[in-house]
Backbone as CSV, one residue per row, in Angstrom:
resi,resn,N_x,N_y,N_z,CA_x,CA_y,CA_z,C_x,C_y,C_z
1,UNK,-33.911,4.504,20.852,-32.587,5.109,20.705,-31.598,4.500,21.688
2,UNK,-32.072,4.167,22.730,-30.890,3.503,24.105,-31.014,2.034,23.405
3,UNK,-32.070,1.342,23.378,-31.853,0.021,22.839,-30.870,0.078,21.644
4,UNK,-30.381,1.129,20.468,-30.031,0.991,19.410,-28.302,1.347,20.155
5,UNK,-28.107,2.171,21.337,-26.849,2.736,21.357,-26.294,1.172,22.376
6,UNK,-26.882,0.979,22.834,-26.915,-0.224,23.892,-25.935,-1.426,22.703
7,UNK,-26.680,-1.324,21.656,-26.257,-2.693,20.791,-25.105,-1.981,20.143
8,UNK,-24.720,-0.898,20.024,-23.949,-0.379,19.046,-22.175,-0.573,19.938
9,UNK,-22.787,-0.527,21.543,-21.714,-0.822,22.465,-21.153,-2.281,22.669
10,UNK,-22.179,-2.821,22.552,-22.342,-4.344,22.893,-21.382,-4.696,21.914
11,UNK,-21.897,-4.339,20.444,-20.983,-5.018,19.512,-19.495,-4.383,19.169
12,UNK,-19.653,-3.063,19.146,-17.560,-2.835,19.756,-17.130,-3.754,20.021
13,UNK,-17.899,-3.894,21.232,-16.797,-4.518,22.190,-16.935,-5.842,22.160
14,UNK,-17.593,-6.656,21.414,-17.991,-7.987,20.826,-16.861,-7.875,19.583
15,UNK,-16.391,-7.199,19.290,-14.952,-7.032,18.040,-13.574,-6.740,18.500
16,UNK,-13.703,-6.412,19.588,-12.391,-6.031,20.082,-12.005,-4.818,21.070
17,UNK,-13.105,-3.816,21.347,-12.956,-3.038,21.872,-13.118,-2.806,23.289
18,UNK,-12.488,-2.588,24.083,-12.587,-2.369,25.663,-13.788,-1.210,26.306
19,UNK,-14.196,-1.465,27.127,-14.910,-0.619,27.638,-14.907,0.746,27.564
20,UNK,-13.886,1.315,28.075,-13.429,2.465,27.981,-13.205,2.983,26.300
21,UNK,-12.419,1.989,25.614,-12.327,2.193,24.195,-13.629,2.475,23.518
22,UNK,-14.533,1.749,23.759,-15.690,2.107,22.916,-15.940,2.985,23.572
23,UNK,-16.511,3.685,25.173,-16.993,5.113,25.146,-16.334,6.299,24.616
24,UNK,-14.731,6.041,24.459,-14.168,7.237,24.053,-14.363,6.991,22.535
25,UNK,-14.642,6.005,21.759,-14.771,6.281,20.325,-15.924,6.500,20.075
26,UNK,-17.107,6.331,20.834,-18.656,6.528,20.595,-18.479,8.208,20.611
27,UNK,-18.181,8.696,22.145,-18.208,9.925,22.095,-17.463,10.779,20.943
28,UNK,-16.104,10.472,20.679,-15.656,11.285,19.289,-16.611,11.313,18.079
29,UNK,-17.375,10.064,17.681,-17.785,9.891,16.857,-19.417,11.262,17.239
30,UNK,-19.934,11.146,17.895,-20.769,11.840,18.353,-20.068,13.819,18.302
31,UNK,-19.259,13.955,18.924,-18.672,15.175,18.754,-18.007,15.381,17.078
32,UNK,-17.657,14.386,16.926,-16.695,14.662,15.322,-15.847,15.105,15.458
33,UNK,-15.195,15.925,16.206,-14.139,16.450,16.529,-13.904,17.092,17.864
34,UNK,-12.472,17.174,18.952,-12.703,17.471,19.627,-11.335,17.593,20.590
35,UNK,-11.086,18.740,21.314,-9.714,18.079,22.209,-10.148,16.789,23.496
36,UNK,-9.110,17.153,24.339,-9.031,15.921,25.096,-10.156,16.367,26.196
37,UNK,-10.024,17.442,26.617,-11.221,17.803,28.081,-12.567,17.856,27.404
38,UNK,-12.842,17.910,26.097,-14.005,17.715,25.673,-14.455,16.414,25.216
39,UNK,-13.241,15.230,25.463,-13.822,13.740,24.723,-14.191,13.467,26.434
40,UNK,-12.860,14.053,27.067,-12.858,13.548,28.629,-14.897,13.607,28.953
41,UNK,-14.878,14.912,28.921,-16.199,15.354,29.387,-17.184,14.486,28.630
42,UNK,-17.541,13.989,27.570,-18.534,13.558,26.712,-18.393,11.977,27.171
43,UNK,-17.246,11.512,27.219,-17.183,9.791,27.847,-17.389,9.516,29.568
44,UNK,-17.145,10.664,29.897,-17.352,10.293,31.250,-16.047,9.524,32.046
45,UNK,-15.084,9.863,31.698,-13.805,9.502,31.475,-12.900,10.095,32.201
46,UNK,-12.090,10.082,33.158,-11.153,10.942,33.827,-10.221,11.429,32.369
47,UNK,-9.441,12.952,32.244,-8.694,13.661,31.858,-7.071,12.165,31.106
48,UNK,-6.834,12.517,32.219,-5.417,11.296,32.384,-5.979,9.733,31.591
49,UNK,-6.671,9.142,31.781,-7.019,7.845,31.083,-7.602,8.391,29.647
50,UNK,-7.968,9.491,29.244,-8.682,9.599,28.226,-7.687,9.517,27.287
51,UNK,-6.588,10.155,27.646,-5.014,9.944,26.996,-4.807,9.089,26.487
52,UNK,-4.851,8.076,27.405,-4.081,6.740,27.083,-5.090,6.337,25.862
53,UNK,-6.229,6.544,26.118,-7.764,5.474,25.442,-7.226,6.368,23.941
54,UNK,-7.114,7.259,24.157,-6.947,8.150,22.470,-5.871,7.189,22.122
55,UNK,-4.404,7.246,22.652,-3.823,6.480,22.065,-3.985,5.235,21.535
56,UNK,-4.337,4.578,22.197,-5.019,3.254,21.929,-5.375,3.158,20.527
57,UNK,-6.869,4.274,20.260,-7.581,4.079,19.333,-6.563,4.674,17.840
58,UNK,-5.712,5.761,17.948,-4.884,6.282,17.103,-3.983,4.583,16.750
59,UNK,-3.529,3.955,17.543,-2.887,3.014,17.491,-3.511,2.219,16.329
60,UNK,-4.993,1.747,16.865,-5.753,1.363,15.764,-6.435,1.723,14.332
61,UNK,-5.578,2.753,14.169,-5.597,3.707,13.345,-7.210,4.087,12.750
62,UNK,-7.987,4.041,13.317,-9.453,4.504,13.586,-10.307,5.498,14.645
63,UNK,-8.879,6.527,14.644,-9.198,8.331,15.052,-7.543,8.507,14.866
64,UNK,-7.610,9.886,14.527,-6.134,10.813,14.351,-6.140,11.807,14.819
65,UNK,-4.969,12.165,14.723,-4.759,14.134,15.172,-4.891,14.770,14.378
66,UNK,-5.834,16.107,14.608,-5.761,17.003,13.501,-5.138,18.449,14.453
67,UNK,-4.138,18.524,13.617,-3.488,20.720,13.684,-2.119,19.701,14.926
68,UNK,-2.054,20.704,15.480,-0.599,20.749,16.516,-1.289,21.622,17.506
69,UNK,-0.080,21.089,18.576,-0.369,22.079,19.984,0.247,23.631,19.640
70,UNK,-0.806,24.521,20.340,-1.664,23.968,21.508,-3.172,24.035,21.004
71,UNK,-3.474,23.939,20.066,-4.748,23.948,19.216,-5.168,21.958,18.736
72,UNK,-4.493,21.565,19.201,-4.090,19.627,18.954,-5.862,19.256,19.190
73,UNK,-6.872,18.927,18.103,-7.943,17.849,18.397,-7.453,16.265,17.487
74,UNK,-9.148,15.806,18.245,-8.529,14.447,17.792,-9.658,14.354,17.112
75,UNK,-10.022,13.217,15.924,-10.621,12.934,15.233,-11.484,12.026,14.723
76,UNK,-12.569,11.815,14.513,-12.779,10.241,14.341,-12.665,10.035,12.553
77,UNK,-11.584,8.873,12.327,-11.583,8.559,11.088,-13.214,8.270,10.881
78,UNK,-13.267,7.743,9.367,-14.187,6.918,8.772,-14.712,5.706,9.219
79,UNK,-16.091,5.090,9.699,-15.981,3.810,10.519,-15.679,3.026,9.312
80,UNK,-15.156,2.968,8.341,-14.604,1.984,7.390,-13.418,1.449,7.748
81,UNK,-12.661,2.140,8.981,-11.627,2.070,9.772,-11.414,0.934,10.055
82,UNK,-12.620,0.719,10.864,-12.774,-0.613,11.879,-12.806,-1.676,10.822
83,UNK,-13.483,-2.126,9.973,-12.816,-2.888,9.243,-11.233,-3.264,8.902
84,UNK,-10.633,-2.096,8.816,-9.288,-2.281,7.895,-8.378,-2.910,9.505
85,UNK,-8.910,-2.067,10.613,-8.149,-2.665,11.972,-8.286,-4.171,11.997
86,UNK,-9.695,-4.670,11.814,-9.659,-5.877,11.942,-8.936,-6.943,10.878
87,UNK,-8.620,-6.247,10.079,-8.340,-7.218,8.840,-6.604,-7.128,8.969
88,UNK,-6.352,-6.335,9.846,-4.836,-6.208,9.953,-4.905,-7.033,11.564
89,UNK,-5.573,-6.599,12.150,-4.481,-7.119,13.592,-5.103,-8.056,14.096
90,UNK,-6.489,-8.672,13.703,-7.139,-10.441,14.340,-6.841,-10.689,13.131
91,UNK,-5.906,-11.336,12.544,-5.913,-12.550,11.670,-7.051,-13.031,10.532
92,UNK,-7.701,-11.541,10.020,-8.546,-11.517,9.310,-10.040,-12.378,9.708
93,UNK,-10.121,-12.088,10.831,-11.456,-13.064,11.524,-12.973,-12.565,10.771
94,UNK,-13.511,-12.953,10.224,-14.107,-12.865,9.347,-15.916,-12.859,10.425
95,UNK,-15.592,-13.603,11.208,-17.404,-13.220,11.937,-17.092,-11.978,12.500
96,UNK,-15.741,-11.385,13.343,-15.639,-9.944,13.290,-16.063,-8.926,12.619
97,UNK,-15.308,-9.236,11.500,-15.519,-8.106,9.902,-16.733,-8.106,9.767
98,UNK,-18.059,-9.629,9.402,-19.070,-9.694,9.231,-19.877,-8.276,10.655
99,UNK,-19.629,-8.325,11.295,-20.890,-8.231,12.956,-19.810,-6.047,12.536
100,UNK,-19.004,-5.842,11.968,-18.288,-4.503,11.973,-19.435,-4.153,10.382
101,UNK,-19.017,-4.801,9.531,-20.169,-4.688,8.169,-21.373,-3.911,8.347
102,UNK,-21.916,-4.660,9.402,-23.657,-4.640,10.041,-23.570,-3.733,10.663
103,UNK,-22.499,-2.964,11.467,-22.716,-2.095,12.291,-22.339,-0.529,11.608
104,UNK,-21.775,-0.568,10.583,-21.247,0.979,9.271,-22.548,1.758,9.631
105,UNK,-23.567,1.005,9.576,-24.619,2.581,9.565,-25.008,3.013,10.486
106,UNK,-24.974,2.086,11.693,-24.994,3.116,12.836,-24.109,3.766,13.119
107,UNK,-22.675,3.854,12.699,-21.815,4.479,13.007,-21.786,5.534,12.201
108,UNK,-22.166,5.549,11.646,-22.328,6.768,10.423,-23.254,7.553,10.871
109,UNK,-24.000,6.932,11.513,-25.217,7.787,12.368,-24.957,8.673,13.157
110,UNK,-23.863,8.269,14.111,-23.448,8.946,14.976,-22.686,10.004,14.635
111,UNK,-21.905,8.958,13.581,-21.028,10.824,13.243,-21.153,12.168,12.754
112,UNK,-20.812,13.254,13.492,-21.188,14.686,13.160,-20.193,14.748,12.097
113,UNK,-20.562,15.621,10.844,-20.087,16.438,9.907,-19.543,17.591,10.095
114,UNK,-17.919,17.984,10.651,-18.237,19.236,10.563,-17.798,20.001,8.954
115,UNK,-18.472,21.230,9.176,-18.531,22.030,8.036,-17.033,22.590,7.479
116,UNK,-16.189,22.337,8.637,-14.522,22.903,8.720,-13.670,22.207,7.828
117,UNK,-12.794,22.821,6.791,-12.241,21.313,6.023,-10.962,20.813,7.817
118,UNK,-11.078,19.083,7.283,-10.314,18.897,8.094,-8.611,18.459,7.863
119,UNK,-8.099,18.523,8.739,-6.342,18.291,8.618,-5.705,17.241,9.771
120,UNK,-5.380,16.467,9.294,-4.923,15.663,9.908,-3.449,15.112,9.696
121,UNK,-2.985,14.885,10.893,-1.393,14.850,10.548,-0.988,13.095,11.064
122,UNK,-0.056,12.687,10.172,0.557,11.160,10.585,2.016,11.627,10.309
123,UNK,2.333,11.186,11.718,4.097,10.998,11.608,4.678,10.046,11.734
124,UNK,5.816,9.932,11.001,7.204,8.865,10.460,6.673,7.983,10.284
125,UNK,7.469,6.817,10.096,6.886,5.453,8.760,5.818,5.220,9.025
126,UNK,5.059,5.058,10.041,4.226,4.548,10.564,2.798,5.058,10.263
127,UNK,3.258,6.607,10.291,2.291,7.639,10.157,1.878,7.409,8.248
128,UNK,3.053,7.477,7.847,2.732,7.387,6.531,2.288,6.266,6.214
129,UNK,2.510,5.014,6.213,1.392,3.852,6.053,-0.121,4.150,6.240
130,UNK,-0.383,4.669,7.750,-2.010,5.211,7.594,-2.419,6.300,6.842
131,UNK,-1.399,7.246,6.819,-1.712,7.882,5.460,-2.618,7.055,4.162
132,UNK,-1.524,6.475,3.906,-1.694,5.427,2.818,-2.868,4.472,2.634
133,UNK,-3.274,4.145,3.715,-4.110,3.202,3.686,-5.305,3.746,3.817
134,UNK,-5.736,5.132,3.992,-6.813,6.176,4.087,-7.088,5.934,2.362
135,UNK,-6.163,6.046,1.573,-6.479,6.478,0.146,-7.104,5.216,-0.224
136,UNK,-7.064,3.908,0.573,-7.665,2.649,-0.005,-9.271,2.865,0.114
137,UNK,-10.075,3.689,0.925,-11.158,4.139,1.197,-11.982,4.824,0.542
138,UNK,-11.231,5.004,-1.095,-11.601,6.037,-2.179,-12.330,5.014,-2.713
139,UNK,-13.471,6.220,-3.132,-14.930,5.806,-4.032,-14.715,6.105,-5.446
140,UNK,-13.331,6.281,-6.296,-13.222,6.942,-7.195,-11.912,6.782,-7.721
141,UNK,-11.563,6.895,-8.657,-10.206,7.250,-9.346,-9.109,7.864,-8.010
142,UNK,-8.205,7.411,-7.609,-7.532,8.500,-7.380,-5.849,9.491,-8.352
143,UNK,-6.039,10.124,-7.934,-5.216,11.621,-8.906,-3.553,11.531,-7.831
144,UNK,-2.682,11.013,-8.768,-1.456,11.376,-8.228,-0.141,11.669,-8.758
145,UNK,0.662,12.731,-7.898,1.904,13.104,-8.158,3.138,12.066,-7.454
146,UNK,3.613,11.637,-8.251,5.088,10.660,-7.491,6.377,10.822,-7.783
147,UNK,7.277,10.558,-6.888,8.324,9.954,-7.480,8.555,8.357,-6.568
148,UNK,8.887,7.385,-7.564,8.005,6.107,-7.058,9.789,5.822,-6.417
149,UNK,10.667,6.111,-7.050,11.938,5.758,-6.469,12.079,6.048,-5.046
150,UNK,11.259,7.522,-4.487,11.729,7.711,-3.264,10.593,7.339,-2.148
151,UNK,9.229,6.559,-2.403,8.067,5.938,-1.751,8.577,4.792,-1.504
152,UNK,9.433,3.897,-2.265,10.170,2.713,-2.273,11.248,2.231,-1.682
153,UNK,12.240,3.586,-1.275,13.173,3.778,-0.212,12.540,3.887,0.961
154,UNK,11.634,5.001,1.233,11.044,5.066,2.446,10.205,4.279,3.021
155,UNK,9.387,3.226,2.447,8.880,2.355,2.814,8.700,0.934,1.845
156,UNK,10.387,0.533,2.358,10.033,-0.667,1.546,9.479,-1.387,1.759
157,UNK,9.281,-2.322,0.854,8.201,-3.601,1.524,6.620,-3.568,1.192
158,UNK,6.361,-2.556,1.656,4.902,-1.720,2.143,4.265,-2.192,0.622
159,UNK,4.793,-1.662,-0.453,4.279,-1.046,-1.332,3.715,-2.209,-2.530
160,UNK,3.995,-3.563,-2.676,3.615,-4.625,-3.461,2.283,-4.832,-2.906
161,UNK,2.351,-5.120,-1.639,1.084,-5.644,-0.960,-0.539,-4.640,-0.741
162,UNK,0.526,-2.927,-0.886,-0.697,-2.156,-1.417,-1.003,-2.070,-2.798
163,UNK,-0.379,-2.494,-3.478,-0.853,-2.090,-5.418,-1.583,-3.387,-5.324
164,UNK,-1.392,-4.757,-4.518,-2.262,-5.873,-4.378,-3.742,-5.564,-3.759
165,UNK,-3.352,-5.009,-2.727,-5.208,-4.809,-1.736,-5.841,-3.541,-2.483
166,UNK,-4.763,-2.418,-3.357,-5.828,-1.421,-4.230,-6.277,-2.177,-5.557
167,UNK,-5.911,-2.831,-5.679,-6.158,-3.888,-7.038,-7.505,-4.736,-6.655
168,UNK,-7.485,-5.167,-5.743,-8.535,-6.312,-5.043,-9.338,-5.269,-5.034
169,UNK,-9.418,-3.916,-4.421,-10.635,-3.164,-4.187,-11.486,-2.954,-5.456
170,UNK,-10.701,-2.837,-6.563,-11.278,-2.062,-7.702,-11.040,-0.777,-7.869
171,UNK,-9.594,0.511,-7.174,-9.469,1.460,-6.915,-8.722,1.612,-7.928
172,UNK,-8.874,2.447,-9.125,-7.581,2.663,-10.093,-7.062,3.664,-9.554
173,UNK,-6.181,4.205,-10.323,-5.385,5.219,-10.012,-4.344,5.705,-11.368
174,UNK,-4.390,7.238,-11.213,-4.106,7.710,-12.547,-2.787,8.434,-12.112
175,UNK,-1.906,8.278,-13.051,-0.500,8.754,-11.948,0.787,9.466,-12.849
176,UNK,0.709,10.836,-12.442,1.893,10.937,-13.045,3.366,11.233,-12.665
177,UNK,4.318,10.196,-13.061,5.904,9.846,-11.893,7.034,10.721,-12.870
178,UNK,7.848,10.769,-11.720,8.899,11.011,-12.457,9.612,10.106,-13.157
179,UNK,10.450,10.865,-13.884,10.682,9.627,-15.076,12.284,9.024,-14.455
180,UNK,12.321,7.859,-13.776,13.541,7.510,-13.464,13.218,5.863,-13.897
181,UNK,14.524,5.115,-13.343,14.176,3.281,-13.380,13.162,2.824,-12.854
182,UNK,12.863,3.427,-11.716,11.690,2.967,-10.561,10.763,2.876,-10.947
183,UNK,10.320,4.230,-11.623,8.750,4.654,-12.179,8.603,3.801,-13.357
184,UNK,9.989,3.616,-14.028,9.417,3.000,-15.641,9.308,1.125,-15.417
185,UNK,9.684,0.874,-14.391,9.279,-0.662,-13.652,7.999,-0.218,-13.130
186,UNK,7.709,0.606,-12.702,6.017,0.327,-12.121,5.055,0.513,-13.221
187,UNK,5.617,1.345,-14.206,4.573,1.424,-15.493,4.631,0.091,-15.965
188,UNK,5.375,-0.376,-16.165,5.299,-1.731,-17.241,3.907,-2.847,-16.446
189,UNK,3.791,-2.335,-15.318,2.921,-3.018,-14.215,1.335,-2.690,-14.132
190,UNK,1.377,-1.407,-15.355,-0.085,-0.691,-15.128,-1.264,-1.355,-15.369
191,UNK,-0.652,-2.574,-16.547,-2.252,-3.587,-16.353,-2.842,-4.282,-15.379
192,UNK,-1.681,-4.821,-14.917,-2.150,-5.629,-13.489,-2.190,-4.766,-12.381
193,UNK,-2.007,-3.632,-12.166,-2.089,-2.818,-10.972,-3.115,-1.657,-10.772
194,UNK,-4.155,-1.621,-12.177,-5.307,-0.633,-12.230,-4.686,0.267,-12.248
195,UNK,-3.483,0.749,-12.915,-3.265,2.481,-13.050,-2.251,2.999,-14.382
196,UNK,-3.030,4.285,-14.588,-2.176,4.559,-16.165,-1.453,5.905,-15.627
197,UNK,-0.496,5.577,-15.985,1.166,6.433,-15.951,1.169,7.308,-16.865
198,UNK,1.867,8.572,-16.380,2.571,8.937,-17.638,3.690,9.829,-17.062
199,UNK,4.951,9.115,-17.557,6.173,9.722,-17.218,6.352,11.098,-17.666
200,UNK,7.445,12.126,-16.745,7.608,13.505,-16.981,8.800,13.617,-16.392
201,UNK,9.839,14.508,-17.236,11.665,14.824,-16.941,11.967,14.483,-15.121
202,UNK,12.305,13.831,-14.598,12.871,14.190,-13.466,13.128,15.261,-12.788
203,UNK,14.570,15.969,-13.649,15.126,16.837,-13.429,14.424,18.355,-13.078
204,UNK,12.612,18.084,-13.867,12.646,19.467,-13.880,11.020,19.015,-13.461
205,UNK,10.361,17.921,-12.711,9.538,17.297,-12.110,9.961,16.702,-10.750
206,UNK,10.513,16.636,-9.639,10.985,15.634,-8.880,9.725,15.048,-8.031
207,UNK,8.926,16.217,-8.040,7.711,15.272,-6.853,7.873,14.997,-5.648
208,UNK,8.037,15.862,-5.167,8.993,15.497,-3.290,7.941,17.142,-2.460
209,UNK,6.982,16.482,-1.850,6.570,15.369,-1.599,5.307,15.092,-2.538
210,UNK,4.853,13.535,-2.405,3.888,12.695,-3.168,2.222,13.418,-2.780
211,UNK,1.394,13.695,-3.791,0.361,14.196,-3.435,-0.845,13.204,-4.565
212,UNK,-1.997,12.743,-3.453,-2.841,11.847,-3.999,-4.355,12.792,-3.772
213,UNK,-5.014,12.795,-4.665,-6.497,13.219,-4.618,-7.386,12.422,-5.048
214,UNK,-8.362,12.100,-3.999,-9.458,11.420,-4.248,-10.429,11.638,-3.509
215,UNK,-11.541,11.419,-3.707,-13.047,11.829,-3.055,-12.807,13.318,-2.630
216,UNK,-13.552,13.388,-1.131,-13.176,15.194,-0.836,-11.897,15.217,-0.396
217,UNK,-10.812,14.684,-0.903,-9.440,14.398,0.255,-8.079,14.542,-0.724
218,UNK,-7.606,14.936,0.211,-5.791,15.254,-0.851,-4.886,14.872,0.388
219,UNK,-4.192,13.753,-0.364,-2.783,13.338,0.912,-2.153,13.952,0.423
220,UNK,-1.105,14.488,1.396,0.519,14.639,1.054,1.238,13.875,1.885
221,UNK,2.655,13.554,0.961,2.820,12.232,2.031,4.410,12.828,1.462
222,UNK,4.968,13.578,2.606,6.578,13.608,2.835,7.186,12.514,3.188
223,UNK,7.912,12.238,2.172,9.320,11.041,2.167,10.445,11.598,2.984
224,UNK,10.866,13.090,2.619,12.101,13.718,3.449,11.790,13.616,4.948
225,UNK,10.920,14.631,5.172,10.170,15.147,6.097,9.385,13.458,7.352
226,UNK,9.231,12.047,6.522,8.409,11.420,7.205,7.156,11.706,7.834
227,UNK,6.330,12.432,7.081,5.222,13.379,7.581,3.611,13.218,6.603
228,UNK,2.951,12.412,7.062,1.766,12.607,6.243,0.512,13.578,6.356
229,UNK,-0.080,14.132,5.807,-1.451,15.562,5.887,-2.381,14.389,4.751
230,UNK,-3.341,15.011,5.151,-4.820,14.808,4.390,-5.900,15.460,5.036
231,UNK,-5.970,16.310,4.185,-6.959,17.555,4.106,-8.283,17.093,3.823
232,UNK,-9.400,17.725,3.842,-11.022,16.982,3.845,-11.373,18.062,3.488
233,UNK,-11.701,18.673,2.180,-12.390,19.626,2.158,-12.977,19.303,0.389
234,UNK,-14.462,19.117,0.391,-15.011,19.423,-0.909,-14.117,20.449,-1.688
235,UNK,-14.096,21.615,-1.352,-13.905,22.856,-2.005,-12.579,22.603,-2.384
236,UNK,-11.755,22.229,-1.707,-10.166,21.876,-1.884,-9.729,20.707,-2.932
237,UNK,-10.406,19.846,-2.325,-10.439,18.312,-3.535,-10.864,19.013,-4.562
238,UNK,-12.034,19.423,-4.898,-12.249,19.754,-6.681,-11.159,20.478,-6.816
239,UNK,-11.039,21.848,-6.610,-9.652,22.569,-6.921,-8.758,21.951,-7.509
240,UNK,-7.982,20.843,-6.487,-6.920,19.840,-7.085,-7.494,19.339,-8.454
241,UNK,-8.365,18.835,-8.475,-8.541,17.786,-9.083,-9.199,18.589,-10.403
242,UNK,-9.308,19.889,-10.626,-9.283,20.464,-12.043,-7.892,21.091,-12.056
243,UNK,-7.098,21.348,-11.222,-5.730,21.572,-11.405,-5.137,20.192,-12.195
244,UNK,-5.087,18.860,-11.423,-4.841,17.441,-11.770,-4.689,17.577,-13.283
245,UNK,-6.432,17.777,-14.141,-6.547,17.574,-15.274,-5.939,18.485,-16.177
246,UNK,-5.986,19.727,-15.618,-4.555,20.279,-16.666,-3.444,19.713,-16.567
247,UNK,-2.686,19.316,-15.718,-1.380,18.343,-15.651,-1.416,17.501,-16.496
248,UNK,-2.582,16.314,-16.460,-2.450,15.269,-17.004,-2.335,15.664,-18.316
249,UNK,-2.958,16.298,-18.967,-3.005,16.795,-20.217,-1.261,16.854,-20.900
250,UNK,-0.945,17.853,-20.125,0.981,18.136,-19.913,1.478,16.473,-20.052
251,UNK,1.410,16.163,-19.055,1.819,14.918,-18.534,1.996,13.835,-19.887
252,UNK,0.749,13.661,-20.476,0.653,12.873,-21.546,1.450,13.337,-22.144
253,UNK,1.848,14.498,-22.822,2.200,15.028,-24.330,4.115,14.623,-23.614
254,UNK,4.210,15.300,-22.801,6.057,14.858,-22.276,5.916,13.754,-21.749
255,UNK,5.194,12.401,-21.987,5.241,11.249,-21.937,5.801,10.732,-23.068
256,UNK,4.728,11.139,-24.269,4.820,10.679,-25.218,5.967,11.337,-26.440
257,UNK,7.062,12.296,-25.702,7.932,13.044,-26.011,8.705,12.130,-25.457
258,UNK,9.015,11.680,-24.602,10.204,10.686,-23.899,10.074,9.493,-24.580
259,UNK,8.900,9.176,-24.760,9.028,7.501,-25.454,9.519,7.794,-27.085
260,UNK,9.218,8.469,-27.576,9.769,9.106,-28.872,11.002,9.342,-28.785
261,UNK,11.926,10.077,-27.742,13.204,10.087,-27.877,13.932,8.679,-27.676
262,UNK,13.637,7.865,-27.171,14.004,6.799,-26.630,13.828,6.191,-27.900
263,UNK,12.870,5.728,-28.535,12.806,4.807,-29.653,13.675,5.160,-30.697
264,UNK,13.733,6.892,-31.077,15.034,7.250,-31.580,16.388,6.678,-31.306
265,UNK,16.796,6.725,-30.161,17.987,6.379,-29.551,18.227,4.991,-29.718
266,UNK,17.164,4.361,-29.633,17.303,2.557,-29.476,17.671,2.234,-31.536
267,UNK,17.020,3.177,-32.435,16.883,2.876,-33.802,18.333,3.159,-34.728
C-alpha cells in the first residue's frame, strides 16, 4: 500500500504537480469532501498555505467548491480532470497524458463516495467554461434546455471548439432551443455536431438559465447571473431525465408545428 501511494505521488508530480499540490489533492481525494481545517489536518499542511494549494488546484480546474460560506467545502472533481488540465495548459504533452491514463485507477481508488448528492458552484466566465467542460466527461447522451443566442453572447468564442472536442469524444447530445436565428444556425449543424434539435416558441420557452443532464449530474449554467451549479445526485439525474423525456416528446410535435408554418409562409 506505501509502495503503491509512494508511486501515485511520484507520478503527480512527474506531470506537473508540486509537492504540496499533490498532498493537498491526495488528501481531498481520500476525504472526498471537506473544508479547509480538515484538508489542512489530513495533508499535514499549515491552515494559511492550504488556501493558497486549494486555489491552485481549483485553478486547475481538478477540485471545486461546493455550498457557500460559512458551510464552503471543497471537492475533488473526477480524476478525468487531470487529463483535461493537461491537455489545456502543457501544450498537449502527450507522455504526460500517457503516465495521467495509467494512473485513473489509482485515483479512483482513493476516492471516497459520498452518499450526499453533491453541489458545486463555478463563478463568471470562467466558472462557466468549467462548468462546461464537466459535461465533456459524460458516458451518455446528454439532455438539454437552451437558448443558444444567449450561450453565444456570454461566451463567445468558447463554443465552436466545444461542439469540436464533444464531437471528437463521441458525446451526442439531444437538445431542445429556443426558436430564434441562433438556434436555427446551430440546427442546420446537427450532423456534424452529434446532436438532434428540436426548436420550441421563444416567446413562451426562453430557457434562461441553460440546463444539461447527463450521467448522475444536471448543470445549470446562468448566462444573466454568470453562475454555474452541477448537482451529483443519482436520484436527481433520473428525475430530470424522465421529466427531459416528456419535454422532448412536446418539443418534437412544436418543432414540427414551426417547420409547417414556415413552409406555409415560404409557399
Amino acid at each position: 500500500m506505501e509502495k503503491n501511494f509512494s508511486r501515485i505521488t511520484s507520478t503527480l508530480q512527474s506531470i506537473g504537480l508540486s509537492d504540496k499540490e499533490t498532498r493537498v489533492y491526495i488528501a481531498l481525494l481520500e476525504l472526498g469532501r471537506g473544508t479547509v481545517s480538515q484538508i489542512a489536518r489530513k495533508s499535514h499542511i499549515n491552515r494559511t498555505t492550504t488556501y493558497d494549494i486549494l486555489a491552485s488546484l481549483i485553478e486547475m480546474s481538478i477540485i471545486s467548491i461546493s455550498g457557500k460560506q460559512p458551510k464552503q467545502e471543497y471537492v475533488a472533481e473526477q480524476p478525468e480532470k487531470i487529463i483535461t488540465h493537461l491537455e489545456k495548459k502543457i501544450q498537449n504533452n502527450q507522455a504526460a497524458i500517457k503516465k495521467a491514463h495509467k494512473l485513473l485507477p489509482d485515483l479512483k481508488g482513493l476516492q471516497q463516495k459520498s452518499t450526499r448528492p453533491q453541489v458545486r458552484f463555478y463563478e463568471g466566465t470562467e466558472g462557466l467554461k468549467q462548468a462546461y467542460e464537466d459535461t465533456l466527461s459524460s458516458h451518455e447522451t446528454i439532455k438539454a434546455y437552451a437558448n443558444v443566442d444567449e450561450i453565444h453572447k456570454t461566451l463567445p468564442g468558447y463554443f465552436p471548439k466545444y461542439y469540436q472536442r464533444r464531437t471528437e469524444k463521441k458525446i451526442k447530445i439531444q437538445a431542445i432551443f429556443s426558436d430564434n436565428q441562433k438556434s436555427r444556425e446551430r440546427k442546420s449543424f446537427d450532423k456534424q455536431e452529434s446532436r438532434e434539435t428540436a426548436l420550441i416558441p421563444e416567446h413562451e420557452y426562453p430557457f434562461s438559465p441553460e440546463i444539461n443532464i447527463y450521467d448522475n449530474k444536471v448543470m445549470i449554467a446562468s448566462w444573466k447571473e454568470k453562475l454555474g451549479i452541477i448537482i451529483e445526485s443519482k436520484e436527481i439525474a433520473e428525475a430530470m431525465k424522465s421529466i427531459y423525456k416528456l419535454a422532448w416528446a412536446e418539443a418534437q410535435r412544436l418543432d414540427k408545428k414551426i417547420q409547417n408554418k414556415k413552409e406555409q409562409e415560404q409557399s
